[in-house]
LUMFIZA-638254 format. One line per field, with one value per residue: residue in three letters; x, y, z of N, C-alpha, C, O in turn. Coordinates in steps of 0.05 Angstrom, whole numbers, plus 5000, padded with zeros to 4 digits. Atoms other than C-alpha are relative to their C-alpha. Layout:
code	(ala; ...)
n.xx	(X; ...)
n.yy	(Y; ...)
n.zz	(Z; ...)
ca.xx	(X; ...)
ca.yy	(Y; ...)
ca.zz	(Z; ...)
c.xx	(X; ...)
c.yy	(Y; ...)
c.zz	(Z; ...)
o.xx	(X; ...)
o.yy	(Y; ...)
o.zz	(Z; ...)
//
This chain:
code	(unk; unk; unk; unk; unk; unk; unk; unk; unk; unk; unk; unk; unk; unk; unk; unk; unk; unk; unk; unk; unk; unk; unk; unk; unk; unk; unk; unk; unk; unk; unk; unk; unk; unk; unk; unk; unk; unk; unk; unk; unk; unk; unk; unk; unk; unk; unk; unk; unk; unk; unk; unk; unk; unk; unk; unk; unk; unk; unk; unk; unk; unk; unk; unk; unk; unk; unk; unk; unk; unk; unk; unk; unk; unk; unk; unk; unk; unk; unk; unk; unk; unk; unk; unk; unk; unk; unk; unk; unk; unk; unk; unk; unk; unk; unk; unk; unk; unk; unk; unk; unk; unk; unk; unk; unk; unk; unk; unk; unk; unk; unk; unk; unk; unk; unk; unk; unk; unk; unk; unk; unk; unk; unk; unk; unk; unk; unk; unk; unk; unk; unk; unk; unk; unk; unk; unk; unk; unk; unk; unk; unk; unk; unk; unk; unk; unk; unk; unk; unk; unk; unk; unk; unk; unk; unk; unk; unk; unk; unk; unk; unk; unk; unk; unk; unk; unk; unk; unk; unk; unk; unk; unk; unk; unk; unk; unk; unk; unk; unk; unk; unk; unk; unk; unk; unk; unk; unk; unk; unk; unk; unk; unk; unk; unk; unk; unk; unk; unk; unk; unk; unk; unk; unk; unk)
n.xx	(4990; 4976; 4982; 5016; 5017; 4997; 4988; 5020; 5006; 4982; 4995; 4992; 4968; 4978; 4985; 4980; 4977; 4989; 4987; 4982; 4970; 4990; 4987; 4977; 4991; 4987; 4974; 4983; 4993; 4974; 4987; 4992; 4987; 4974; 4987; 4989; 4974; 4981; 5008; 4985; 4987; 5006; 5005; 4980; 4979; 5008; 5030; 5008; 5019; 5013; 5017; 5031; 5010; 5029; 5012; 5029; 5014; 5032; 5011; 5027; 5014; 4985; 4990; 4978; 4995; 4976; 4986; 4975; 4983; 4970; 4995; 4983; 4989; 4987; 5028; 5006; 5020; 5025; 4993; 5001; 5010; 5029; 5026; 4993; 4970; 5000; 4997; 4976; 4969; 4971; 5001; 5003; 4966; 4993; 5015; 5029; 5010; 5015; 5025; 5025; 5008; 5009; 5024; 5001; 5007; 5024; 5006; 5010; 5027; 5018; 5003; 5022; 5015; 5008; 5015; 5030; 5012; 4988; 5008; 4981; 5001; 5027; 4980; 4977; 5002; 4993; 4995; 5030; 4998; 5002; 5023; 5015; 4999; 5017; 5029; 5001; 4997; 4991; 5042; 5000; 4977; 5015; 5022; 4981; 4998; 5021; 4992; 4974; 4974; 4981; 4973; 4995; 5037; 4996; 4982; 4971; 4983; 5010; 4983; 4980; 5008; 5015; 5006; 5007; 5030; 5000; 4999; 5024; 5034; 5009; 5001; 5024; 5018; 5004; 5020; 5027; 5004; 5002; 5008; 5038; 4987; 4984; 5007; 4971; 4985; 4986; 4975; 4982; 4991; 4977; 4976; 4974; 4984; 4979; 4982; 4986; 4980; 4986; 4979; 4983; 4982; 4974; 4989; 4997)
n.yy	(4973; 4998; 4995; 4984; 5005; 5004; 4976; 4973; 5013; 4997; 4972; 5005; 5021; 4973; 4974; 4997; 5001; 4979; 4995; 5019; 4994; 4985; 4990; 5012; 4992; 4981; 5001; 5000; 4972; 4986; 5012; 4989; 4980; 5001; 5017; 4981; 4976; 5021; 5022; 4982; 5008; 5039; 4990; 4981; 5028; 5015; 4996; 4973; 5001; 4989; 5014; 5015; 5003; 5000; 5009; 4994; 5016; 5003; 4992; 5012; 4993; 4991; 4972; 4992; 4983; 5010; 5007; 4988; 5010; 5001; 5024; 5028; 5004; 4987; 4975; 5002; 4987; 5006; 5028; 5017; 5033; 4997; 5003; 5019; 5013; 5006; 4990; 4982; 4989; 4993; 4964; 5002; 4992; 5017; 4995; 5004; 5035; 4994; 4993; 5024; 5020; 4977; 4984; 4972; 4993; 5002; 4984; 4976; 4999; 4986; 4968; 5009; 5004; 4978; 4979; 5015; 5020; 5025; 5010; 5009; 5037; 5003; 5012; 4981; 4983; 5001; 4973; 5000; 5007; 5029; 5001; 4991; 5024; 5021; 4987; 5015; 5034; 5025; 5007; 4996; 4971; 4975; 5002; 4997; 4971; 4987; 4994; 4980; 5020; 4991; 4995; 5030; 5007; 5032; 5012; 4996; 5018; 5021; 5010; 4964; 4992; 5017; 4983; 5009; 5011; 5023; 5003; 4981; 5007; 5011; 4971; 4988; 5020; 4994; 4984; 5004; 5009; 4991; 4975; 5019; 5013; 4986; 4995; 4998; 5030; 5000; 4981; 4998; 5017; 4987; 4978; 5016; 5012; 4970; 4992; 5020; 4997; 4984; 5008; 5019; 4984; 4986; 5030; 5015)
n.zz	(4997; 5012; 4998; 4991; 4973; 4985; 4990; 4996; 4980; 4971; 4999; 4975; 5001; 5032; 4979; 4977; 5015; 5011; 4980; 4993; 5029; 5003; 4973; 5002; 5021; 4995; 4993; 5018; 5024; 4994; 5011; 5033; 4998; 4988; 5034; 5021; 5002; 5001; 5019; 5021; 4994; 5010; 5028; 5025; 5009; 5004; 5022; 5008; 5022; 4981; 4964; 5006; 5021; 4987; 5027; 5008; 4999; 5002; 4960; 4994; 5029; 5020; 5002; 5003; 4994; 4997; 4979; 4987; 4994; 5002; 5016; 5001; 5019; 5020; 5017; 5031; 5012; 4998; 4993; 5024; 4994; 5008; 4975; 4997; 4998; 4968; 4985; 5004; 4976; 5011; 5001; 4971; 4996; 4976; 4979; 5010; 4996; 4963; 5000; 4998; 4984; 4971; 5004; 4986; 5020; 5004; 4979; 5001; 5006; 4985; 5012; 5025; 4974; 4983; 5022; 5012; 5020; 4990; 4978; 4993; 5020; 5020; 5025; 5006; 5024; 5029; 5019; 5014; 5036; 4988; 4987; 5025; 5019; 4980; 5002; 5028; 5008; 4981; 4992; 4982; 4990; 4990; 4970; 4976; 4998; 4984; 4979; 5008; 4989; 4970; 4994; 4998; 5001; 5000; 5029; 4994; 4978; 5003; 5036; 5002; 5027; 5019; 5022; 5021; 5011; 4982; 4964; 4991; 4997; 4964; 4986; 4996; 4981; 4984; 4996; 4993; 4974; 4978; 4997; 4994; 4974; 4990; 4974; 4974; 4994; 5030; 5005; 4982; 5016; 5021; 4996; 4979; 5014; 5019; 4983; 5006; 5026; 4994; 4988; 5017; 5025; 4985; 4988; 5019)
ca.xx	(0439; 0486; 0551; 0524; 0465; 0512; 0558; 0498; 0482; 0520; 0520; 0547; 0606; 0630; 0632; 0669; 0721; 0723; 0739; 0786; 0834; 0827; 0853; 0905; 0921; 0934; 0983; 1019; 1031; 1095; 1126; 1112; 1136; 1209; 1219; 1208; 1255; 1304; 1288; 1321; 1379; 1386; 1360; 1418; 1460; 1422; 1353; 1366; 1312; 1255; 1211; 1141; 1112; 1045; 0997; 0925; 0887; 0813; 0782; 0713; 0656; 0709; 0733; 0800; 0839; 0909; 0952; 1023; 1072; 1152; 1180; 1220; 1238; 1275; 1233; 1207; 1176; 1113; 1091; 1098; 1075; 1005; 0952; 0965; 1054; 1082; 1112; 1184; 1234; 1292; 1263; 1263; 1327; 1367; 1332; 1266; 1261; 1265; 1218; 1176; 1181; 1176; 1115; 1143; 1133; 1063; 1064; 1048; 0984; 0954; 0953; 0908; 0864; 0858; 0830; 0773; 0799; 0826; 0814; 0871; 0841; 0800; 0820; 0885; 0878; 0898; 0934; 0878; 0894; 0900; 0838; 0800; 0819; 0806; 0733; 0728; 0752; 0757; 0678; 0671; 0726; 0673; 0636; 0707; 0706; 0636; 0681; 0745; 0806; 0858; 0934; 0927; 0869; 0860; 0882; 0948; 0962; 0936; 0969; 1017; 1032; 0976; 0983; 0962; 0892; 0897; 0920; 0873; 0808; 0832; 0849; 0774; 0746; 0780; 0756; 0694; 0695; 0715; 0671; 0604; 0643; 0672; 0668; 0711; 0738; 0757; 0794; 0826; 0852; 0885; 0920; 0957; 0971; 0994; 1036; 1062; 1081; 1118; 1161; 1178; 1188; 1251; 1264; 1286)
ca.yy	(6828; 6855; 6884; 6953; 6942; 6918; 6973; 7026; 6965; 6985; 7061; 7064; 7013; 7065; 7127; 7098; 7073; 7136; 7165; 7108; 7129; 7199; 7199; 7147; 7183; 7250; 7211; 7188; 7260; 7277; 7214; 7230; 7291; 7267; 7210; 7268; 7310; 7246; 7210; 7262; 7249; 7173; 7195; 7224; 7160; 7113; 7124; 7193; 7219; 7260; 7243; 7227; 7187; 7206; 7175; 7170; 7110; 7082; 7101; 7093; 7085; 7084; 7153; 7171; 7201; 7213; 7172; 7188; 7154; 7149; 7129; 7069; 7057; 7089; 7151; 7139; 7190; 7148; 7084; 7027; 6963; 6941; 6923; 6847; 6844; 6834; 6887; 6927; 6899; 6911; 6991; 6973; 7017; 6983; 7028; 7025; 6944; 6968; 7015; 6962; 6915; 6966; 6994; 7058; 7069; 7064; 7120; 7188; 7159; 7179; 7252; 7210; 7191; 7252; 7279; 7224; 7193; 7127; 7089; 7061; 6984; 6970; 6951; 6969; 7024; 7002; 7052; 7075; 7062; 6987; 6986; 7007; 6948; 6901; 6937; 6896; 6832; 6811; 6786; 6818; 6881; 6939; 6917; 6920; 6998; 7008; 7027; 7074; 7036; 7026; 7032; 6958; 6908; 6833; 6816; 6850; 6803; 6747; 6755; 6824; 6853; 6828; 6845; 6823; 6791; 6726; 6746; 6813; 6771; 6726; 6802; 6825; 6759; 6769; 6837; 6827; 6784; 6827; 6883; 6832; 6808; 6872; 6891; 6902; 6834; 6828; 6898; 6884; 6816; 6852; 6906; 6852; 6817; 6885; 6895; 6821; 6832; 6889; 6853; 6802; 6850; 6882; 6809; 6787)
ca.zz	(2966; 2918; 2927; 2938; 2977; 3025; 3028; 3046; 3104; 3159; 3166; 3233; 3213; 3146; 3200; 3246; 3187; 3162; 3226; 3245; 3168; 3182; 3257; 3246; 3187; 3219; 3270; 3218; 3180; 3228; 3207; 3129; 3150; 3174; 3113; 3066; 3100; 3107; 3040; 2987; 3019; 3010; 2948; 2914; 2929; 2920; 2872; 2847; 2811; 2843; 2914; 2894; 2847; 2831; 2774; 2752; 2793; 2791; 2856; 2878; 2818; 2782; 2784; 2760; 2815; 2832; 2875; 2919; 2928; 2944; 2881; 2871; 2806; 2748; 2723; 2651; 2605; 2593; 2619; 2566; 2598; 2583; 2628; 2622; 2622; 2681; 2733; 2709; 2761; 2725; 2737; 2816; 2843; 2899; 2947; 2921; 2936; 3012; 3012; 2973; 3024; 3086; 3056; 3073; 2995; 3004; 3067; 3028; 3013; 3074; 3042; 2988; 3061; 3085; 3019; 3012; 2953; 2991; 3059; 3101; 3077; 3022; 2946; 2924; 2866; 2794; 2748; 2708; 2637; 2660; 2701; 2637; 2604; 2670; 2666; 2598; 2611; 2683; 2720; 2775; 2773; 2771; 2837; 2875; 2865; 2900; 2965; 2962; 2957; 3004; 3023; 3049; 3036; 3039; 2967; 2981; 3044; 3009; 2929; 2942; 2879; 2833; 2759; 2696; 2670; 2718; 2780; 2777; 2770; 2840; 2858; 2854; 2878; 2937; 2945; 2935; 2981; 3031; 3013; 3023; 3092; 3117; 3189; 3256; 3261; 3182; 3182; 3247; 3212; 3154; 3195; 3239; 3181; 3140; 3205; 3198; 3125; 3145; 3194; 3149; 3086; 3144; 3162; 3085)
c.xx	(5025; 5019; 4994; 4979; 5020; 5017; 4985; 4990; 5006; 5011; 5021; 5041; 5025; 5009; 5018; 5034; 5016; 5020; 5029; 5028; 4998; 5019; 5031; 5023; 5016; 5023; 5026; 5013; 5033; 5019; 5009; 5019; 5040; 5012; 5012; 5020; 5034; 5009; 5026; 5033; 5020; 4995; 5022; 5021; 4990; 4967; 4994; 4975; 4981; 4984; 4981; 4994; 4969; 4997; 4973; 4992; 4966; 5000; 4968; 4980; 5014; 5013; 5027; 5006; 5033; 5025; 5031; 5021; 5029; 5010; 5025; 5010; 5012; 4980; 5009; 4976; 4973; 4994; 4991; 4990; 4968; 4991; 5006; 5037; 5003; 5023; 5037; 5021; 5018; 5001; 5007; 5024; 5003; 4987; 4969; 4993; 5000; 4975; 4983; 4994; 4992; 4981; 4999; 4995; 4973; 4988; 4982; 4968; 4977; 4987; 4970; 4964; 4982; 4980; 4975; 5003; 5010; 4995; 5033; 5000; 4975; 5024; 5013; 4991; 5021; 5007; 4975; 4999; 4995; 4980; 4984; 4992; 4991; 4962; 4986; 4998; 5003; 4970; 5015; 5019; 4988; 4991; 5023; 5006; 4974; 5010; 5028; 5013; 5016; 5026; 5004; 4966; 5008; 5008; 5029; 5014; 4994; 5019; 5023; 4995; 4979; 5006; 4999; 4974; 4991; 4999; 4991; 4968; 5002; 4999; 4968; 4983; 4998; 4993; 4980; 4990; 5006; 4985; 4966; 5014; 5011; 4979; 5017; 5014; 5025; 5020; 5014; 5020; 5015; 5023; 5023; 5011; 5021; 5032; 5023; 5018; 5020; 5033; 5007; 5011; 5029; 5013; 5029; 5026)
c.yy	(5005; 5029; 5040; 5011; 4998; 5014; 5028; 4983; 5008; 5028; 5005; 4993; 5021; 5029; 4994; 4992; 5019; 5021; 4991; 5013; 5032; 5009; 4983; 5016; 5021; 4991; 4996; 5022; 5010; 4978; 4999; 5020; 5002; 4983; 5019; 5021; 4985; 4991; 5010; 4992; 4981; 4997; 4993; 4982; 4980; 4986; 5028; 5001; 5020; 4990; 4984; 4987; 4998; 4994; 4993; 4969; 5003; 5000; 4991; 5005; 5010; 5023; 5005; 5024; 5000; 4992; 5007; 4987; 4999; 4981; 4980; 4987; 5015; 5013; 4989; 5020; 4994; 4959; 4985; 4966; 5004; 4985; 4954; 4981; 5005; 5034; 5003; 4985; 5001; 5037; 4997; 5013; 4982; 5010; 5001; 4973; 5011; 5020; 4985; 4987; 5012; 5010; 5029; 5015; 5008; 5032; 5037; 4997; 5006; 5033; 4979; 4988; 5012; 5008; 4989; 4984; 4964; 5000; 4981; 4958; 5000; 4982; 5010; 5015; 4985; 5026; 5010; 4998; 4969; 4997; 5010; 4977; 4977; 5002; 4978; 4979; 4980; 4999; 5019; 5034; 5029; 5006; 5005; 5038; 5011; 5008; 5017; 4974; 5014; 4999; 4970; 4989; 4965; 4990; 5002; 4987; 4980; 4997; 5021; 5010; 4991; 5017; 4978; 4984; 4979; 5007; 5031; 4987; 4987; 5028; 5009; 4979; 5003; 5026; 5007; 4985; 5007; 5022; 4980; 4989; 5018; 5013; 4994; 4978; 4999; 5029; 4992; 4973; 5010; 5024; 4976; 4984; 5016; 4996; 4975; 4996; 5016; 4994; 4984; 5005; 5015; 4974; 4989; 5017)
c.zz	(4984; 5017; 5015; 5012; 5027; 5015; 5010; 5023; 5029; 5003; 5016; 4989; 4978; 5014; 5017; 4989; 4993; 5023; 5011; 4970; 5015; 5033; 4999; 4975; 5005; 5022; 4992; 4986; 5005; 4990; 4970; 5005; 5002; 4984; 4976; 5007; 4995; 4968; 4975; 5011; 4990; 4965; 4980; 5003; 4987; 4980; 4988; 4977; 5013; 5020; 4991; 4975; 5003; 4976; 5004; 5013; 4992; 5028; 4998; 4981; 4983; 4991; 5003; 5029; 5010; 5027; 5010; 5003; 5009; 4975; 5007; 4982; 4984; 4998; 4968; 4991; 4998; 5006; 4973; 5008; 5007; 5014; 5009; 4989; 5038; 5010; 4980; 5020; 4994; 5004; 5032; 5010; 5026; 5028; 4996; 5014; 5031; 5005; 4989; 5022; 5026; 4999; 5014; 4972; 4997; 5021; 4985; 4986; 5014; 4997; 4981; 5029; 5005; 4981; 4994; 4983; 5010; 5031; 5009; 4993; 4988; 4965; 4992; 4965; 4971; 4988; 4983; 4980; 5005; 5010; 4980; 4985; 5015; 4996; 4973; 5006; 5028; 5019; 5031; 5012; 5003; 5030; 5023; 4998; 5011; 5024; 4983; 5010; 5014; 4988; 4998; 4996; 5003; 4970; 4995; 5017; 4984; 4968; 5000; 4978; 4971; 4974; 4973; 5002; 5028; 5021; 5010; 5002; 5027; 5019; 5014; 5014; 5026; 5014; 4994; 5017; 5032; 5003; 5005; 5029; 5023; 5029; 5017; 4990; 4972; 5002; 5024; 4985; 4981; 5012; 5013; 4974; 4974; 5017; 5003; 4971; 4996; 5015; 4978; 4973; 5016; 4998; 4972; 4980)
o.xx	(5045; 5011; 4997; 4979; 5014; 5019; 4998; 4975; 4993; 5035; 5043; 5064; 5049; 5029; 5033; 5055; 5040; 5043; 5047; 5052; 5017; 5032; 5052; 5047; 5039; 5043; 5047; 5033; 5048; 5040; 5032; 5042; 5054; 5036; 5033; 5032; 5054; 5033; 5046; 5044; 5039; 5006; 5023; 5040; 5002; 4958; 4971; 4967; 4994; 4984; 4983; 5001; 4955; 5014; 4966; 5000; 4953; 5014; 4957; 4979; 5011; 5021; 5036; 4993; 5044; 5034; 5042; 5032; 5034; 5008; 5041; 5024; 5012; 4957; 5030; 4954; 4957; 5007; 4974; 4988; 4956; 5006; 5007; 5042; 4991; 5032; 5045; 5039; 5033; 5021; 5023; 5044; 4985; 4983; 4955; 4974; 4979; 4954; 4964; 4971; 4973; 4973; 4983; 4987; 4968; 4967; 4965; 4955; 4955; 4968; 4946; 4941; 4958; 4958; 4958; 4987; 5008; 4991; 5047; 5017; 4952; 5045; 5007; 4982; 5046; 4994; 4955; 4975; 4972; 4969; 4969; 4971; 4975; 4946; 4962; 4978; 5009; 4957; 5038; 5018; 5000; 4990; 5017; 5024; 4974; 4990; 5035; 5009; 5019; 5030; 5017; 4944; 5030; 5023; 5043; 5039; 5013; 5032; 5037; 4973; 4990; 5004; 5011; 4968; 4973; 4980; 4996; 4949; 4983; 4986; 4963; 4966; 4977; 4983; 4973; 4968; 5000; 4988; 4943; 4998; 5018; 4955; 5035; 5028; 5049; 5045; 5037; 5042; 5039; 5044; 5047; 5035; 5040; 5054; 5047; 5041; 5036; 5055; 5026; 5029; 5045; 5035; 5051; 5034)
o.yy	(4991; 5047; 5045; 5033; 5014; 5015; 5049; 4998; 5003; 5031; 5006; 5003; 5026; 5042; 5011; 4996; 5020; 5029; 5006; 5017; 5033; 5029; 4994; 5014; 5022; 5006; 5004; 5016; 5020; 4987; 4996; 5017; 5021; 4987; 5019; 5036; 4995; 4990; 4998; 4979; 4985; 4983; 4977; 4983; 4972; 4964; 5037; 4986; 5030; 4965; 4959; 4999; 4987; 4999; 4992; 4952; 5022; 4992; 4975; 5028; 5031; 5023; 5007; 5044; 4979; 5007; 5019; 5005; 5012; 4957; 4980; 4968; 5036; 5005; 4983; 5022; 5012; 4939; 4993; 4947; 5021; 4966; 4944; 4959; 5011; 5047; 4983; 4999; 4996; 5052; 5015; 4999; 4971; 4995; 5000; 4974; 5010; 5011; 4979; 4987; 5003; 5020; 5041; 5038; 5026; 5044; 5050; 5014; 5011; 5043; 4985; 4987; 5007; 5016; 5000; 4966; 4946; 5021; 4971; 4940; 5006; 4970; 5034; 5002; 4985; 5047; 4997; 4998; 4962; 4984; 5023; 4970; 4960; 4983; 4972; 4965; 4956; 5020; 5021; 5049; 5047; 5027; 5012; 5047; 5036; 5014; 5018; 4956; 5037; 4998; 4959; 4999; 4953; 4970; 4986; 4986; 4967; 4977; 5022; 5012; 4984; 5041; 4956; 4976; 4985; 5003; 5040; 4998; 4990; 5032; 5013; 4984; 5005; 5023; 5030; 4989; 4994; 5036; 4988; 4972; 5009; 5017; 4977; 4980; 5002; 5025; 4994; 4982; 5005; 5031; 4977; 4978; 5010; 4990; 4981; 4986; 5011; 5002; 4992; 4993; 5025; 4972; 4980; 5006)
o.zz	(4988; 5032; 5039; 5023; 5045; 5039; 5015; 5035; 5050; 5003; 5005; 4989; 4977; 5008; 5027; 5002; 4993; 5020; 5017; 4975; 5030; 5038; 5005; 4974; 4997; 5023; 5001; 4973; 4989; 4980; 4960; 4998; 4996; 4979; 4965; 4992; 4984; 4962; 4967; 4993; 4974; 4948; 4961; 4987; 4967; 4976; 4983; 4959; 5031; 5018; 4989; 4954; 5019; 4959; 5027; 4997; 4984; 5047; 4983; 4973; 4970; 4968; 5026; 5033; 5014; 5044; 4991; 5016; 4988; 4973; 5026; 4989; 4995; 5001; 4957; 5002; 5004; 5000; 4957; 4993; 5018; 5022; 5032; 4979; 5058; 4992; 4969; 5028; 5013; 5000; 5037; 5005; 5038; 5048; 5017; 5030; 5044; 5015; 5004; 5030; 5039; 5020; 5028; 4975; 4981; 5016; 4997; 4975; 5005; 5008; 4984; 5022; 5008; 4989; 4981; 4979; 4993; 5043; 4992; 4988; 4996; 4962; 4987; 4946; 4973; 4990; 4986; 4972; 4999; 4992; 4995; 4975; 5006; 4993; 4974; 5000; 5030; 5020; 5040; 5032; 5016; 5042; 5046; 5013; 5012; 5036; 4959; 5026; 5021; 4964; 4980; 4999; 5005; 4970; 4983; 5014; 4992; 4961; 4979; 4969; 4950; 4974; 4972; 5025; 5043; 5037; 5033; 5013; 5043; 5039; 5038; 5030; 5039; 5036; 5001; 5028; 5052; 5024; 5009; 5035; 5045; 5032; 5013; 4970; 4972; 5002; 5017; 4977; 4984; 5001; 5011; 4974; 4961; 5007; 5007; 4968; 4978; 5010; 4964; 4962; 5000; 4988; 4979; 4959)
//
């Protein structure tokens, strides 16, 4: 059974997911709601620049769409790092690295939820210029976009930030191995351990 067969397997199990992001999603909205009224703030000492950062991911069958975020780094006119350099942190502002690690950066993606193009766990979205080039050269990186990606997923608890050539192909292995494996148990497993990475991104 490939990768896709097995996602059309379990009808039942994909309604009650979908259900499960968009209810959790809408409890979450008053909390977006009170960051962004907070955040600007905080802002203007400490990461000036504007609120959101939004940019072009790969979403499900590969379909460019665009993601939300709280930024966290320096704003730059156009991005300049190529699909296999490593990650900017010299762009990371001093408040940014908390929100990284709080995954409160990650929070206005529930807007991206609500709308269909993302699931609260699945595979984390790639920029989409970069994910163009993975499409090329890494086995396996198409088949991890037969499901909408997520906020959190098992490759994220398991590698965090993955980037560049290498540590996107263990990326896709392990989501594909959780998209041939997925079911209650497995997502319940990644939220407690989201919820565990959380404490210990406050902890550090």
């Amino acid at each position: 059974m490939n990768i896709s067969q097995h996602t059309n397997g379990n009808k039942l199990f994909w309604i009650n997911k979908r259900i499960f992001d968009i209810s959790l999603s809408l409890l979450l909205l008053p909390l977006l709601f009170i960051i962004v009224i907070i955040l600007p703030f905080i802002n203007y000492f400490s990461n000036s620049g504007r609120l959101f950062f939004i940019q072009e991911r790969m979403g499900k069958n590969c379909e460019v769409f665009h993601a939300i975020k709280f930024r966290t780094m320096v704003p730059v006119k156009e991005i300049t790092r190529k699909y296999d350099d490593p990650i900017e942190t010299n762009r990371i502002t001093f408040f940014g690295k908390f929100l990284r690690k709080s995954r409160i950066d990650e929070l206005p993606q529930i807007l991206n939820v609500l709308k269909g193009d993302m699931s609260l766990i699945g595979p984390r979205p790639d920029y989409y210029v970069h994910a163009l080039e993975y499409l090329k050269s890494v086995k396996g990186y198409r088949d991890r976009h037969d499901i909408r990606p997520g906020i959190t997923g098992l490759s994220q608890i398991r590698l965090g930030y993955a980037e560049g050539l290498e540590a996107t192909a263990k990326k896709a292995s392990i989501d594909n191995y959780y998209i041939q494996n997925v079911g209650y148990i497995i997502e319940l497993k990644i939220i407690v351990n989201t919820i565990i990475t959380i404490i210990r991104g406050f902890g550090k």
